[in-house]
Each structure stands twice: as structure tokens, then as C-alpha cells.
C-alpha positions in Angstrom: 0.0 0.0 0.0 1.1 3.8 -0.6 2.1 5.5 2.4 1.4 8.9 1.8 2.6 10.8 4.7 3.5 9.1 8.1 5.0 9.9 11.3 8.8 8.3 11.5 11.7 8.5 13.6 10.4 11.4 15.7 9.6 13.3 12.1 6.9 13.8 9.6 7.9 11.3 6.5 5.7 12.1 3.1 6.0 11.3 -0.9 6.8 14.5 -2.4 4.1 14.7 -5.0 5.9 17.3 -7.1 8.4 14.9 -8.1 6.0 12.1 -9.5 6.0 10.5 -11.8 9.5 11.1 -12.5 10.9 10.1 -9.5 9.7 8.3 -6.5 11.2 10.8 -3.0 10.1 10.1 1.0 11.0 13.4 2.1 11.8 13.5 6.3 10.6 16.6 8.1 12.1 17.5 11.6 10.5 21.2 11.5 6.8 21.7 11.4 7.3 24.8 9.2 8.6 22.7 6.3 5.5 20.8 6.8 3.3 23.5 6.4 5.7 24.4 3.8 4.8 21.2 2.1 1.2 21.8 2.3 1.1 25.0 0.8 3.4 24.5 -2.1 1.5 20.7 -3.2 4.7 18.9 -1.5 1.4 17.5 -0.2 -1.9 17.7 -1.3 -5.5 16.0 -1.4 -8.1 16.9 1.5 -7.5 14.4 3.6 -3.8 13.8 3.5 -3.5 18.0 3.9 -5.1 16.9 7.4 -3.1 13.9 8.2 -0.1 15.9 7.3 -1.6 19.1 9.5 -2.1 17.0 12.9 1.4 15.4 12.2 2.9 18.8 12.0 1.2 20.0 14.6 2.1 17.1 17.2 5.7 17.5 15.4 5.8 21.3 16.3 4.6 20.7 20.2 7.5 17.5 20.0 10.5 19.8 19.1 9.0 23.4 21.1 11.4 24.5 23.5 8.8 25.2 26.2 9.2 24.6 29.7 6.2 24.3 31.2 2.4 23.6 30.1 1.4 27.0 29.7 4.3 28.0 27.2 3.9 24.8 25.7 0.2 25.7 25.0 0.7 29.1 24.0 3.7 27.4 21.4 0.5 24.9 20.1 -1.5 27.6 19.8 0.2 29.3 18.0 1.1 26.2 15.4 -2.1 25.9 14.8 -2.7 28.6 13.5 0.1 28.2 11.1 -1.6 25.3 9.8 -4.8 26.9 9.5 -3.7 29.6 6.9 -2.0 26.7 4.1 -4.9 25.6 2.3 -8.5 27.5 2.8 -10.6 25.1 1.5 -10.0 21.7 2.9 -11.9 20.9 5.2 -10.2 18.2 6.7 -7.4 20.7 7.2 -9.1 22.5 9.8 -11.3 19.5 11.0 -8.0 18.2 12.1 -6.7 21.0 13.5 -9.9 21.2 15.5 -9.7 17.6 16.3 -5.8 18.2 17.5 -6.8 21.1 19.9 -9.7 19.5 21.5 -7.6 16.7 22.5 -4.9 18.8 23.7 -7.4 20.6 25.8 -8.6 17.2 27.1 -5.2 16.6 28.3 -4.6 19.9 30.1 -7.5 18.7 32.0 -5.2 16.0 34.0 -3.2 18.4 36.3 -0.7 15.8 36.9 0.6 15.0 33.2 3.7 16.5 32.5 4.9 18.7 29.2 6.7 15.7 28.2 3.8 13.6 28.3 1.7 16.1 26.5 3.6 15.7 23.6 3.6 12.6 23.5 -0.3 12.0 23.5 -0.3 14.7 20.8 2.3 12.3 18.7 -0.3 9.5 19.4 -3.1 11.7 18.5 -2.3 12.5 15.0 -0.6 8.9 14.2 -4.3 7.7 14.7 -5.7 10.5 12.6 -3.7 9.3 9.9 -4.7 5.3 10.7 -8.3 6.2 11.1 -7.9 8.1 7.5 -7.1 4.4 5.8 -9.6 2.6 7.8 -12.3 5.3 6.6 -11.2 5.1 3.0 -11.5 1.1 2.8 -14.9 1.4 4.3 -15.7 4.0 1.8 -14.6 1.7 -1.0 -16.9 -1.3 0.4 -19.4 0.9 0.3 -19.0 2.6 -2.9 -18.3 -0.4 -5.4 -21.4 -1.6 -6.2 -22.1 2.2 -7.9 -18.6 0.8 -10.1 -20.5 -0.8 -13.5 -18.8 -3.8 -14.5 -16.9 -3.9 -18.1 -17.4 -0.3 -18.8 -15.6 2.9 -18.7 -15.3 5.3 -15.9 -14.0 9.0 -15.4 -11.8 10.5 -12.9 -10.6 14.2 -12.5 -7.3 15.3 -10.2 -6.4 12.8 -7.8 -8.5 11.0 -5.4 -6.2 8.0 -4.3 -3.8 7.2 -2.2 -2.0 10.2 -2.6 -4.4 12.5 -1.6 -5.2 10.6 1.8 -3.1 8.5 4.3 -3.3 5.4 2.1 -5.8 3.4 0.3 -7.9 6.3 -1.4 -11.2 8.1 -1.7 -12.6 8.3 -5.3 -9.8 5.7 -6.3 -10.2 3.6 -3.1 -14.1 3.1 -4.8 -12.2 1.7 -7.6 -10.2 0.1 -5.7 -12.1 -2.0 -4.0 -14.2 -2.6 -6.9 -11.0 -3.9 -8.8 -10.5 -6.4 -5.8 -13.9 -7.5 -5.8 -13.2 -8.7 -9.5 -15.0 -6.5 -11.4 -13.5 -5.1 -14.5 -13.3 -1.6 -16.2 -11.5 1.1 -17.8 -10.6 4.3 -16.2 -10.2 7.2 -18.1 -8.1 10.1 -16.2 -8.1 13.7 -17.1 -5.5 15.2 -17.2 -6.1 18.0 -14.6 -4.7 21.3 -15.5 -3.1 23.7 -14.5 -0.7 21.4 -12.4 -1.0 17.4 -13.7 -2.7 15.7 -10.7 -4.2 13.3 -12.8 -1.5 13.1 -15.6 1.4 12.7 -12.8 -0.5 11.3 -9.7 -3.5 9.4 -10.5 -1.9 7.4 -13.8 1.1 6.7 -11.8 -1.4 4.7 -9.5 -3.7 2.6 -11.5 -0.4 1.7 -13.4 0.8 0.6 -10.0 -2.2 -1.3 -9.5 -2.5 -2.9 -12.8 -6.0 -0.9 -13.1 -6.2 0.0 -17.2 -6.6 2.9 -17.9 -6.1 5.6 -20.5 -5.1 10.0 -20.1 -7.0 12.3 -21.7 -6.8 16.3 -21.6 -9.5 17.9 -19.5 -11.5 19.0 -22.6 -11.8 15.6 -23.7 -14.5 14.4 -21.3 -17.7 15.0 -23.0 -16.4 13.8 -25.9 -16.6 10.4 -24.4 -19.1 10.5 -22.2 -21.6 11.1 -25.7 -20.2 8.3 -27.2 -21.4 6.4 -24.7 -17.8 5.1 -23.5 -18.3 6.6 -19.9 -20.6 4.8 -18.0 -20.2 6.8 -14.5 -18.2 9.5 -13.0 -16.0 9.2 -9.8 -14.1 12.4 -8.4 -13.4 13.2 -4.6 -14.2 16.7 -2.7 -12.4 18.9 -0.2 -15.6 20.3 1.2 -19.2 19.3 1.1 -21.5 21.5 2.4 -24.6 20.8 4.3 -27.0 20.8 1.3 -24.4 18.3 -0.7 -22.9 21.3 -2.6 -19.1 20.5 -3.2 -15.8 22.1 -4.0 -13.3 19.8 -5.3 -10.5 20.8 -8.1 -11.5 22.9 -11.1 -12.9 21.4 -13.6 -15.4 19.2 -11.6 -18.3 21.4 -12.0 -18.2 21.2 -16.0 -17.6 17.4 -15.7 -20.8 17.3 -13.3 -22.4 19.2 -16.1 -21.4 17.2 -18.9 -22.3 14.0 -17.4 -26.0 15.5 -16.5 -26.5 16.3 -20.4 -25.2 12.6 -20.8 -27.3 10.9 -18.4 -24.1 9.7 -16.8 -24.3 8.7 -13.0 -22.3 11.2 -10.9 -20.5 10.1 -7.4 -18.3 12.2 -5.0 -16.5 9.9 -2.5 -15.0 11.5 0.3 -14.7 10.7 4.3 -17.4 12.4 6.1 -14.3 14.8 8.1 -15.0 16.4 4.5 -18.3 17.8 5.1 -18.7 21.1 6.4 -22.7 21.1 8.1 -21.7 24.4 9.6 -22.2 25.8 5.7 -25.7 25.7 4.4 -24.4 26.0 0.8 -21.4 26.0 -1.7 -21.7 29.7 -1.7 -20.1 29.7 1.6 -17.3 27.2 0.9 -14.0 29.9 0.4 -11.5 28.9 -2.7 -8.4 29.2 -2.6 -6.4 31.1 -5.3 -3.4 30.0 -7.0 -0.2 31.5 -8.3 -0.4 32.9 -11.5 2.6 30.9 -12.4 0.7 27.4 -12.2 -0.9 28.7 -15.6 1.4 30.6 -17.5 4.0 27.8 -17.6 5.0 24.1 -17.3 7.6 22.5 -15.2 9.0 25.9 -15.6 8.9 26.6 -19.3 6.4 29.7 -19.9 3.9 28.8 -22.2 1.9 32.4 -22.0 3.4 35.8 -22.9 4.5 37.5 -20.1 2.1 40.0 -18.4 -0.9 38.0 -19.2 -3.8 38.2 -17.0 -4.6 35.2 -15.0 -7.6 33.3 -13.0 -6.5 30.7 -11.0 -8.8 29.2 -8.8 -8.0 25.9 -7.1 -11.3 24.6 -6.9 -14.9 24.5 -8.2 -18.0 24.2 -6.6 -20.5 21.1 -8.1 -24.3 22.2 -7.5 -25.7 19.3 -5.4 -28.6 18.8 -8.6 -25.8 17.5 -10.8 -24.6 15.1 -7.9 -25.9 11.2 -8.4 -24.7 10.5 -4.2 -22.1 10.7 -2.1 -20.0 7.9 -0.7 -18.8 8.4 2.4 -17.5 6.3 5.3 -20.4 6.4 7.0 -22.5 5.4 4.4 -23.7 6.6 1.3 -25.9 10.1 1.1 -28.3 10.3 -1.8 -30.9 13.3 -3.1 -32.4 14.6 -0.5 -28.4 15.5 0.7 -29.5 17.6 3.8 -31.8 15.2 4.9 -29.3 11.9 4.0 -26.1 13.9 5.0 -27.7 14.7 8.8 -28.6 11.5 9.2 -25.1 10.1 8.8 -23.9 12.8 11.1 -26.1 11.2 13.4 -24.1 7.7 13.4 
């Protein structure tokens, strides 16, 4: 299994994602800033491994802080944290584990005998089991999700929903996954995923390592193949969900969710339920995060725009609930109506 990004030898241990496919790197992180480093620069990326990698910095950060006593050493966590929460605005997961990370350091404060030492260590064993409970969510996600996997047929997949974008085993891919090992057998076709190549670099690299056909095509191809009928359902992740099922996941999904309507091609977001935000009524309160400008004008650093060109760059999309078939989750699946379904499954 891919081991995305893992706690190590007293450090943070991750692939570094900007490197694939070309070559395979662990990086080793002693310094929580190069972790949030990592985050914002796609060292590391996908919403759930952005958390994993968050509460491992975070524990990381308490680990190596040269505090004293427990109320410098909260005043250092504190302050971590809110490092961590400025990297990536719209991953949920990013701040759900933050949030998760500060509860159970306040939990601990509440034993006035445990020591600083043994506060960071329970923050250690704290985020190692956010990142255990991340792979245990994504294989129940995939038992859940691959009977919606239509045998010998074609299926879609935008940016990168696997392995690399979680602790291990996958969200969108992990459906596929687990479909795969149940013996069913299809065709994945991969877009591409401008500006930056998560599904060229990321998403192909996987299925090749799993032996999973499947064939790239650029973003605009899509609908293309959906109306000739070789696209038989659509699986992509999300890095928020609001409460009404709206949700943002990497640009481009919205015009694939659109496509696939016109087609009368099943639609399914997997993603843990850490992913959905019930605090936000609708996508129009999910914030997305801008890009540099440099993500567009050129590749692996060769410009390919003249220079002084405007730019949009938005990371993300927003996908109208209406164009959404369900939503896989680790709870269980969520299906139309999504803020009845989806508050129900909060319930479990």
C-alpha cells in the first residue's frame, strides 16, 4: 500500500508529489514549518492527507517546542495551529484536524498531573491515529462505494482521489479500488487535470501501480466520451461538502458534473465524512483558494503564455448538489435529499 505521509523517527515522513512520476522521494521533516511548507506548495496535497499531514505537523511542532512548562507549551501549540490553518482554505479536513488536534490537547490539560513531556507525546499518538483512522475510513468508503462501479465499462476520474491525496488506500480511487478487488473489471479514463497534472502525474502513476487500465486524456476531452457512450459513471473526490451536498473539489469538476448530466451519466463524490462542512448551508459559503499565476502561465517551468498576461487561477470548483448522483462516504452513502441523508449520517 502507498504510504502517503506518516509519522517516522520522531519526524513527519511524506512522498513529495511534485516529483512524480518522474521520481519516486520520502521526504523527512524534523521542522513543522517545512511541513506547512509542504502543504502550501502541493509537497502535499488531497483533503485528507492536507489533514493527516496538519495534525502530524502539529504534534511535530509541540515535540521539538522548547517550552518549559504547560502554559508556554500551549501558548507554542496555539500558535502552530494557527500556522496550519492559513495553508490551504478550502480543505476541510485541514481544519477538522486542527480542530480535532486542539480538543484533545485541551482534554489533556484537564489531568493536572501529566507532564509537558507527556503532553507531547499523546499529541504524537493523536495525529498517528488521525492518519490510521484516514485508511480505515477510505477502505470502508470503498466497500461501500463499489457496487455504484459498473462492470466492463468505462469510468471518469478528475485530479487525484487516491492514495496520494489521503493517508493510504484512497477516496474516489479507493471506490475503484475496492471494486478492482472484488473482481470487477473496467476502464478508467483520467483527465488530465490542469493547470498542475494531478491526474496526468499522480492518478496514472497509481492505477499503473495497481495494474487498473486505464487511458489520459486532456480535461476538454470528457464529453467527448461520455456522448459516445464510453463513460458509464463518473468518480471524483471533494475537499468540502456542504450541508445541502454542494461540493468544491479541483477545477474542472463542476463542468464534468455538467457534462455528465447532459449525458445521463451517473455522478459520485466519495469523500470521508471529516469532508463535510454542516456548519455551511451551501457552496456559496465554501472559500476557494487562489493559485499563483505561475501554475498557468507555464509548465515545469517553461512559460507557455506571454508575459504579463492576466490570470484566473482558482483551485477549486463548486459542483451544485442537482448534478450530484450520491455521495459515498465512510459512514454510508448520502443520496438526493443531501440535507436530509447527510444529517442523518452525522447522526451515526
Amino acid at each position: 500500500m502507498i504510504r502517503t505521509v506518516f509519522w517516522e523517527n520522531d519526524s513527519v515522513r511524506m512522498i513529495d508529489q511534485k516529483a512524480l512520476p518522474h521520481a519516486e522521494k520520502v521526504l523527512t521533516f524534523k521542522d513543522y514549518r517545512k511541513v506547512a511548507g509542504a502543504i502550501r506548495d502541493l509537497t502535499v496535497r488531497g483533503a485528507p492527507a492536507i489533514g493527516v499531514a496538519a495534525a502530524l505537523g502539529i504534534a511535530l511542532g509541540a515535540l521539538k517546542s522548547p517550552a518549559k512548562n504547560k502554559t508556554q507549551l500551549k501558548a507554542d501549540f496555539n500558535r502552530i495551529c494557527k500556522e496550519f490553518s492559513r495553508t490551504r482554505p478550502t480543505a476541510r479536513n485541514l481544519f477538522w484536524a486542527i480542530e480535532r488536534m486542539k480538543k484533545h490537547f485541551s482534554g489533556l490539560l484537564e489531568d493536572r498531573e501529566i507532564d509537558p513531556a507527556a503532553l507531547r507525546w499523546a499529541l504524537v499518538e493523536e495525529a498517528v491515529r488521525i492518519g490510521e483512522e484516514d485508511i480505515e475510513a477510505n477502505r470502508r468508503m470503498g466497500q461501500f462505494g463499489k457496487k455504484f462501479v459498473p462492470d466492463n465499462a468505462g469510468v471518469l476520474t478528475h485530479c487525484n482521489a487516491g492514495a496520494l491525496a489521503t493517508a493510504g488506500y484512497g477516496t474516489a480511487l479507493g471506490v475503484l479500488r475496492a471494486a478492482w478487488e472484488s473482481g470487477k473489471r473496467f476502464h478508467v479514463f483520467a483527465d488530465e487535470t490542469r493547470p498542475v497534472l494531478q491526474g496526468a502525474r499522480l492518478t496514472c502513476w497509481e492505477l499503473m501501480r495497481e495494474k487498473i487500465p486505464a487511458t489520459l486524456i486532456t480535461d476538454n476531452m470528457a464529453g467527448f466520451l461520455m456522448n459516445q457512450g464510453r463513460v458509464k459513471a463518473v468518480f471524483v473526490g471533494a475537499d468540502r461538502i456542504a450541508a445541502n451536498g454542494d461540493a468544491a473539489n479541483k477545477i474542472g469538476t463542476y463542468s464534468l458534473a455538467v457534462l455528465a448530466k447532459e449525458n445521463k451519466v451517473p455522478f459520485y463524490i466519495a469523500a470521508p465524512f471529516s469532508t463535510i462542512d454542516l456548519s455551511l448551508r451551501s457552496g456559496k459559503d465554501i472559500p476557494i483558494e487562489m493559485r499563483p499565476d505561475e501554475e498557468v502561465t507555464g509548465l515545469n517551468k517553461a512559460r507557455t503564455a506571454p508575459a504579463g498576461v492576466g490570470v484566473f487561477n482558482p483551485a477549486f470548483d463548486v459542483t451544485p448538489n442537482r448534478y450530484i448522483t450520491a455521495i459515498i462516504t465512510d459512514r454510508g452513502v448520502a443520496k438526493k435529499p443531501f440535507s436530509r441523508s447527510l444529517k442523518k449520517l452525522s447522526d451515526k
